[in-house]
N, C-alpha and C positions, 0 to 999 in steps of 0.2 A: 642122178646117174653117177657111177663111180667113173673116178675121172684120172686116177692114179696111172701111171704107166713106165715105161723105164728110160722115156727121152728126158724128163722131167730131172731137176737138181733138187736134193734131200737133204736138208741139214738138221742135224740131230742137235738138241739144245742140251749140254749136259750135264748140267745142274736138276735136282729135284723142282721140281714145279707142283705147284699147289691145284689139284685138280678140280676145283670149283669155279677158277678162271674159264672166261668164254672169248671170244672173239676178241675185243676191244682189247682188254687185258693182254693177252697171248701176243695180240700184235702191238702192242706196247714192248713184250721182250724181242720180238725179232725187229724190232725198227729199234728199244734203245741200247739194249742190249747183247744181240745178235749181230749188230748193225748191217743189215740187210735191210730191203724192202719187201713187204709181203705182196705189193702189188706187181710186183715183176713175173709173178707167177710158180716161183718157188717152192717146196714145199718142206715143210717146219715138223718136224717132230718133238713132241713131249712127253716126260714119265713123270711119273711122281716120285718120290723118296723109296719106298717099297719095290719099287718095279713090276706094282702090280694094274697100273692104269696106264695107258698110252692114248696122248690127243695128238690127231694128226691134221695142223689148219692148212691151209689150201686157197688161192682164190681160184676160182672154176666160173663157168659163165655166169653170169647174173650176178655173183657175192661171192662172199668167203664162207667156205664149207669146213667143218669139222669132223674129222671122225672119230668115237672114240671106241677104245676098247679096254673092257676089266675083265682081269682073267680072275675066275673063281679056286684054282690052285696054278703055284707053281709061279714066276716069277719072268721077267722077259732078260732075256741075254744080250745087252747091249756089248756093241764091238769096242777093242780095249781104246783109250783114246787120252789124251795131254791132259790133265785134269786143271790147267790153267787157261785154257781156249774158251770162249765163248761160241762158237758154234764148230761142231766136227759134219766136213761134208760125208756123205754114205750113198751108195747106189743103191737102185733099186732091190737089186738081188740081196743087200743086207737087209734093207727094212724087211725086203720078208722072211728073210732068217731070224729077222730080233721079232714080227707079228707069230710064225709058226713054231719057232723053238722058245721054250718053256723050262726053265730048269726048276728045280724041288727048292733049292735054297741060291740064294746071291747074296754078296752082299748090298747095302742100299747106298746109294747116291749121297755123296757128302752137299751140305750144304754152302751154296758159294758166297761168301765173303760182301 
């Protein structure tokens, strides 16, 4: 069951991430690097380098849910954000501005240090 809604706190991770990470991994960044806890019930946003895959982890009843999404053209429009931060918070109303808008071209996400 989709479990997303707009009470919920979004933190956008804004570094490229490597899309092949699953669970354990992902939350390895938001516990070492996030420094957040996933189990608080938070939810984590990731792109890849491209801006063309977005994973959204989540713990929801039972475990930790992942969503993901690859757009077949066009790129996701993340909001502009301190390129030194390890996590930028976003409301719900953004993630679905950066899930529904699509731009032709972006640039891609620098890789963090």
């Amino acid at each position: 069951m989709f479990y997303l809604h707009g009470k919920l706190q979004y933190f956008l991770y804004p570094a490229p991430v490597d899309m092949r990470k699953s669970f354990y991994t992902l939350s390895g960044i938001v516990t070492s690097l996030m420094k957040r806890n996933v189990q608080h019930g938070e939810v984590f946003v990731f792109v890849n380098r491209n801006l063309t895959i977005m994973k959204i982890l989540h713990l929801e009843h039972g475990g930790l849910v992942i969503y993901h999404k690859k757009l077949e053209n066009g790129t996701f429009t993340l909001p502009t954000f301190d390129e030194n931060i390890t996590s930028q918070q976003i409301t719900w109303q953004e993630l679905m501005m950066i899930v529904d808008t699509e731009k032709s071209t972006q640039r891609p996400l620098k890789k963090r240090q």
